[in-house]
C-alpha positions in Angstrom: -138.1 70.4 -17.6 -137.2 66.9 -18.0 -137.6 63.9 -15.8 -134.4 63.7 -15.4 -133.7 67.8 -14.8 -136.2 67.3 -11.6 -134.8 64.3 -10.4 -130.9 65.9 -10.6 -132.5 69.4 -9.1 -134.0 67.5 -5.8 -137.4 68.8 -6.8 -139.1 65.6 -7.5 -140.7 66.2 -3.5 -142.1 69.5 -5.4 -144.6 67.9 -7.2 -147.6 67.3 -5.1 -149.1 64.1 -6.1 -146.1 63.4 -4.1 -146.1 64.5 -0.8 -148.0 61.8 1.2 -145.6 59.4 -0.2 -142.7 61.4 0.8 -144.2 62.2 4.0 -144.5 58.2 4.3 -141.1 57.6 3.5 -139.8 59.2 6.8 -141.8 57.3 9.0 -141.7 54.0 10.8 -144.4 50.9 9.5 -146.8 51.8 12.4 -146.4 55.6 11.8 -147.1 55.4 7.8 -149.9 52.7 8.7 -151.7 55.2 10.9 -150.9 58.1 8.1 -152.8 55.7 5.3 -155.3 55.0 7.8 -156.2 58.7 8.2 -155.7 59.4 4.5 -158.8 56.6 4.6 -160.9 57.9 6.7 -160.5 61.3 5.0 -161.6 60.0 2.0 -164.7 58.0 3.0 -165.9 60.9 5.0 -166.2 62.5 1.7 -167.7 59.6 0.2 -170.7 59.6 2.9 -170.9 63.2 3.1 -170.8 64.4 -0.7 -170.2 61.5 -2.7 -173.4 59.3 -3.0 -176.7 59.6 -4.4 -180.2 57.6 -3.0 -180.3 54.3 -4.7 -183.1 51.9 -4.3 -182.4 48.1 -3.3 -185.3 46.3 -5.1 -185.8 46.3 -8.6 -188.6 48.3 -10.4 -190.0 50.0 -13.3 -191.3 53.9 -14.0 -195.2 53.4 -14.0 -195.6 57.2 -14.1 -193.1 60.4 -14.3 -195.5 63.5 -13.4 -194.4 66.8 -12.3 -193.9 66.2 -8.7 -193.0 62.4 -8.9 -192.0 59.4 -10.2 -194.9 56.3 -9.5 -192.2 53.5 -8.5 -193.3 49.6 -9.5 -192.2 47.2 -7.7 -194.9 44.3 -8.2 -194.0 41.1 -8.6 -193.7 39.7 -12.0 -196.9 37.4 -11.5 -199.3 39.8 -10.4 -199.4 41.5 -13.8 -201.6 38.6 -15.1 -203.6 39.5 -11.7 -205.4 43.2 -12.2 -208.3 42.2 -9.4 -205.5 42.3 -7.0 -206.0 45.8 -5.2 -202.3 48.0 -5.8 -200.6 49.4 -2.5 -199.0 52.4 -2.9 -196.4 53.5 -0.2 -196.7 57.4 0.1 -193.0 57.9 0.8 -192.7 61.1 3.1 -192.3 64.4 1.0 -190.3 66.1 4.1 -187.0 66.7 3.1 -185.3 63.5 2.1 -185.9 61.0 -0.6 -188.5 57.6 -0.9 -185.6 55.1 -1.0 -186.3 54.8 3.2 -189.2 53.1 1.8 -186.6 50.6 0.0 -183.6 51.1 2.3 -181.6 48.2 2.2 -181.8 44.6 1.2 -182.3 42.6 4.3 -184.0 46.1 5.8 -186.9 47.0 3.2 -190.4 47.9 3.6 -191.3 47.2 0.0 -188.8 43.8 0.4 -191.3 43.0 3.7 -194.4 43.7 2.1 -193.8 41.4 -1.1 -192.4 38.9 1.4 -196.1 39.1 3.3 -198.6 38.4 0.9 -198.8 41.5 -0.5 -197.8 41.2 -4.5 -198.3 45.1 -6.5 -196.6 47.5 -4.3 -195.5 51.2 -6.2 -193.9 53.9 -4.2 -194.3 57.4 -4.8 -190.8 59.0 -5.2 -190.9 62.6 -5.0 -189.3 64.8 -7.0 -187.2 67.6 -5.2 -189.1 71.0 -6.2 -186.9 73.4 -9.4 -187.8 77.2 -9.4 -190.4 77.0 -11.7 -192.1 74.7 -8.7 -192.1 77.4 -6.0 -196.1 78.4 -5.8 -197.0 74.6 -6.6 -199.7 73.9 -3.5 -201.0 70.7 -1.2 -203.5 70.4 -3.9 -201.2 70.1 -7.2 -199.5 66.5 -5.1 -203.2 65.8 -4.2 -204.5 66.1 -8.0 -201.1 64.1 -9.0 -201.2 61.5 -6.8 -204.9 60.9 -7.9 -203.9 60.5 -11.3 -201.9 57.6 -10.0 -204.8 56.0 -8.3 -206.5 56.0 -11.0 -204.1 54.9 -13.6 -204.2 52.2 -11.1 -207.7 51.1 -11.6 -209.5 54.0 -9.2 -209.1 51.9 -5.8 -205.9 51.0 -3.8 -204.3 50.5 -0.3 -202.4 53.3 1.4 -199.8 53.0 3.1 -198.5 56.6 4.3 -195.2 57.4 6.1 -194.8 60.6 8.8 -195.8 63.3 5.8 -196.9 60.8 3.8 -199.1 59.5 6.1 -201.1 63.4 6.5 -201.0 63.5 2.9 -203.1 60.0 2.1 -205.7 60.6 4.9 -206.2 64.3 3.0 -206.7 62.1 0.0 -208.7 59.0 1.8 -211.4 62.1 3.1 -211.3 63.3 -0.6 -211.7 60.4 -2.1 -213.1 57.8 0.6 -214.4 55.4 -2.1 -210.9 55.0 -3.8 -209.1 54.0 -0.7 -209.4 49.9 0.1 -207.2 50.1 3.6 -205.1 53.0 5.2 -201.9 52.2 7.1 -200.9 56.0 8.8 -197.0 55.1 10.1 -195.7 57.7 12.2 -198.3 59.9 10.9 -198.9 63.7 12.1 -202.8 63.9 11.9 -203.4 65.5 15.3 -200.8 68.1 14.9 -201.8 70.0 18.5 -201.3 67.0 20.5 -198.3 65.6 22.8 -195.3 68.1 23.5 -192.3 66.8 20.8 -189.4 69.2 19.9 -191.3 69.4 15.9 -194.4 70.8 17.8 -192.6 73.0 20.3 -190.4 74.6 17.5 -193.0 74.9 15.5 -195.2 76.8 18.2 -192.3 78.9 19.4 -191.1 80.2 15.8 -193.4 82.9 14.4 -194.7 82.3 10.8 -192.8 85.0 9.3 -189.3 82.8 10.3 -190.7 80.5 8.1 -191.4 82.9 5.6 -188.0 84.7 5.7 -186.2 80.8 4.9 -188.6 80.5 1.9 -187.3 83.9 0.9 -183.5 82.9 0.9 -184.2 79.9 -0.6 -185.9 81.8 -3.6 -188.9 80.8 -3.2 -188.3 77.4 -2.3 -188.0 75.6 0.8 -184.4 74.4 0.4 -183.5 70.8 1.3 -180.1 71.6 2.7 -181.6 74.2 5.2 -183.9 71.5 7.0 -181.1 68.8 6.9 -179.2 71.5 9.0 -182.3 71.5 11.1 -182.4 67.6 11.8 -178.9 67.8 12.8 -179.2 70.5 15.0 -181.7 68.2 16.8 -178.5 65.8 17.8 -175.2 67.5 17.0 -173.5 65.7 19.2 -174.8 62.5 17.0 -174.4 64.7 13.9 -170.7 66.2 14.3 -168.6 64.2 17.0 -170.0 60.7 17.9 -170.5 60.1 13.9 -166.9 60.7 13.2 -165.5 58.8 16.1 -167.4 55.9 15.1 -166.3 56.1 11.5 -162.7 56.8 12.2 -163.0 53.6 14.8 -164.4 51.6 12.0 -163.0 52.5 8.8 -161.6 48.9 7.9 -164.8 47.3 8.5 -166.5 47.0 5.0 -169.9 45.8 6.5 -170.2 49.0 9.1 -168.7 51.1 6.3 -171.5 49.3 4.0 -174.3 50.6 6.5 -172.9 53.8 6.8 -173.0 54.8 3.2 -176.4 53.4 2.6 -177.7 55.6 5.2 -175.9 58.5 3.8 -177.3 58.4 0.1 -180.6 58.8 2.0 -179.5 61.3 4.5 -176.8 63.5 2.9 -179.2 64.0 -0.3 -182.3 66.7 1.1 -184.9 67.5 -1.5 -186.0 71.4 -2.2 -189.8 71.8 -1.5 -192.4 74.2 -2.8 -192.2 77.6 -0.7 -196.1 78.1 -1.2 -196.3 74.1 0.0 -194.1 74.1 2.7 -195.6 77.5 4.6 -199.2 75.7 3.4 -198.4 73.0 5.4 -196.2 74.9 8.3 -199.5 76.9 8.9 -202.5 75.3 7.9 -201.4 72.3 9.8 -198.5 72.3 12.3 -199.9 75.8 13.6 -203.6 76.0 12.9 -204.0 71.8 13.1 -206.8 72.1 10.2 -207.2 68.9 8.9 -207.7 67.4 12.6 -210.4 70.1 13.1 -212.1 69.7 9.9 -211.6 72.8 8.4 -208.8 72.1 5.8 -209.8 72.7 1.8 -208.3 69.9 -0.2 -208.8 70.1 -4.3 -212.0 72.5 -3.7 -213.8 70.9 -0.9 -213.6 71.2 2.8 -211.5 67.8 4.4 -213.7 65.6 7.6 -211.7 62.5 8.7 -214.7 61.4 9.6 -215.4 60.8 5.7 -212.9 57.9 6.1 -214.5 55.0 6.8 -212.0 52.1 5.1 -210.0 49.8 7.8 -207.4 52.3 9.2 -204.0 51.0 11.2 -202.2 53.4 13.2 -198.3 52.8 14.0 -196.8 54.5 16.0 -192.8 54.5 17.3 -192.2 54.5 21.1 -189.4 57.0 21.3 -190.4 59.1 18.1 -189.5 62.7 18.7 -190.7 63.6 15.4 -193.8 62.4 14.9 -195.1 61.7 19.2 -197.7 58.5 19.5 -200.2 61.3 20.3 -200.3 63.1 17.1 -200.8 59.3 15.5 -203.4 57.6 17.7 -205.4 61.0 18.3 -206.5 60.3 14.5 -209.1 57.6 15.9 -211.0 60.6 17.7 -211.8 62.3 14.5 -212.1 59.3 11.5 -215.3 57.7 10.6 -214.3 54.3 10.5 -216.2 52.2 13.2 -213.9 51.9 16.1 -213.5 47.7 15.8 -211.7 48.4 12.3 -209.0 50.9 13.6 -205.4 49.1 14.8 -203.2 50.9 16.9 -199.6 49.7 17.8 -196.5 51.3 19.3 -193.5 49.7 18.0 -190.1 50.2 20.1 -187.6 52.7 18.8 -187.6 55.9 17.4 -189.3 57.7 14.1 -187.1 56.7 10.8 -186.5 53.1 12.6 -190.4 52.6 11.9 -190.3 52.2 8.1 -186.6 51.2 7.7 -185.4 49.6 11.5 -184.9 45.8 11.5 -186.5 45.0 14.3 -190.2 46.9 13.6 -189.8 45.3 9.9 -189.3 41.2 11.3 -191.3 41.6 14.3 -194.9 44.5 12.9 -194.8 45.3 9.8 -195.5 41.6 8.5 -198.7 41.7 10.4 -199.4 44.5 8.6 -199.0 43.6 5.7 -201.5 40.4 6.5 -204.2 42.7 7.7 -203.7 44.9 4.1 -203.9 41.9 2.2 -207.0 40.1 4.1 -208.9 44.0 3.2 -208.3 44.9 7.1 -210.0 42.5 8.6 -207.3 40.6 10.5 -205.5 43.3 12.8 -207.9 43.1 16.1 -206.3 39.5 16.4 
């Protein structure tokens, strides 16, 4: 059919790439303004929702690709010629979502802070989400991986661990107590058993075989998208009314628009873990609070705390309902470092706001990052 056919057959309102324009001729200017304004808001909730993928704000290079991650470089160009200078490696929490909240935003960075504080090779470990052929990979293949990056390293670094992050580099400090310089725990679940959070509660109540049966319809795999459920089930009135309000109120500010689709590449993007890892750590852990109590076997050898002896600071957020101050500063009852070299500070706000919030990142984590650089020896002031 010709152009000119549909045009003399009144079909041209048949086509559908049409119809919102038709729709809009009907209507008055304020009528077809609020019909573009929903076609808008339509489309960015999309965007947020299915449309992006986790970016990181700083620039940086591939020091290492192994199995389970990708060792992130984001020194600065200078410290290259420096190799005495000891490497800090941000352990970016393996729990679902991916390491850019390590590198959020510019203006709202952790690696931006450190570098800005004296601190000059920082490398983030970005964790790969888990394929099938993953599914029985254990704690101890991330443990044996991530010491092939301290030691590509030079065999001695700073740690600086985030929530699972945190559990993972004091497995690897009591491993391996002479390769760790300084240990920064940040909203850190060491003493699982402690305080009374919903993550410990749920935990407690759900029998391990629920755990198991999600492991089983994921294939063996702990699937990303089933936990991110999980976290929004926590707040679904945050998660599926207040979000969409704001957005809809919003949608012709570019800067709120900008923050909300940052946050979304991180969010909207879960990562698949290990079955075998994730009911390892469910278990061994969250239920049976092994590595507090000593009894934990990491790489062939039975885990203290109290073989950490390195400077240890322990941050912890006030209103964290993930990760409760208990489970963080219980960790000085059981390490071995002498009691005048452990830190402990409870930032305001709540658990991702301590390693991507603006306020903890201007106002504690430049402290922190002194007290790394000066080997640990400046946080008592």
């Amino acid at each position: 059919m010709t152009e000119q056919s549909i045009h003399k057959s009144g079909c041209e309102n048949s086509v559908p790439f049409f119809w919102p324009f038709a729709a809009a001729a009907a209507l008055a200017e304020s009528e077809w303004q609020l019909l573009l304004d929903n076609l808008k808001f339509i489309a960015e909730t999309e965007k947020i929702d299915h449309g992006l993928q986790p970016a990181f704000a700083t620039p940086n290079s591939i020091a290492l690709a192994l199995h389970t991650l990708k060792l992130r470089d984001f020194s600065t160009p200078s410290s290259a010629a420096n190799r005495s200078l000891v490497p800090t490696i941000i352990d970016a929490p393996f729990a679902g979502h991916s390491a850019t909240i390590a590198d959020y935003h510019s203006g709202q960075s952790l690696v931006e802070t450190l570098l800005g504080n004296g601190l000059e090779r920082i490398l983030v470990t970005d964790w790969n989400s888990a394929t099938p052929q993953m599914k029985d990979y254990d704690i101890d293949n991330y443990l044996a991986e991530l010491n092939v990056c301290v030691d590509d390293l030079g065999g001695r670094v700073n740690f600086v661990g985030l929530c699972q992050g945190g559990w993972m580099v004091a497995m690897y400090a009591a491993r391996y107590p002479h390769k760790v310089n300084c240990l920064v725990l940040a909203g850190s679940p060491i003493d699982t058993a402690a305080g009374n959070g919903p993550i410990k509660q749920l935990v407690d109540r759900l029998p391990t075989r629920f755990y198991e049966q999600l492991v089983k319809l994921g294939d063996g795999l702990m699937p990303g998208r089933f936990m991110l459920q999980g976290w929004k089930n926590m707040h679904p009135d945050k998660q599926y009314v207040e979000k969409y309000i704001d957005l809809y109120e919003h949608i012709d500010d570019p800067a709120y628009l900008s923050k909300q689709e940052t946050f979304s590449r991180w969010y909207e993007n879960p990562l698949d873990l290990p079955g075998r890892w994730y009911l390892q750590a469910i278990t061994q852990l969250f239920k049976e609070n092994r590595l507090a109590k000593g009894e934990f076997v990491g790489l062939g050898k039975r885990l203290s705390l109290k073989e950490i002896t390195c400077p240890v600071y322990l941050l912890a957020g006030a209103g964290d309902d993930i990760t409760t101050r208990e489970q963080v500063f219980n960790a000085e009852n059981y390490l071995g470092t002498p009691a005048g070299q452990v830190v402990k500070t409870l930032a305001p706000g709540g658990h991702i706001g301590l390693f991507m919030g603006a306020r903890t990142l201007a106002e504690y984590w430049p402290a922190i990052a002194r007290w790394i650089a000066a080997g640990g020896k400046e946080g008592n002031q």
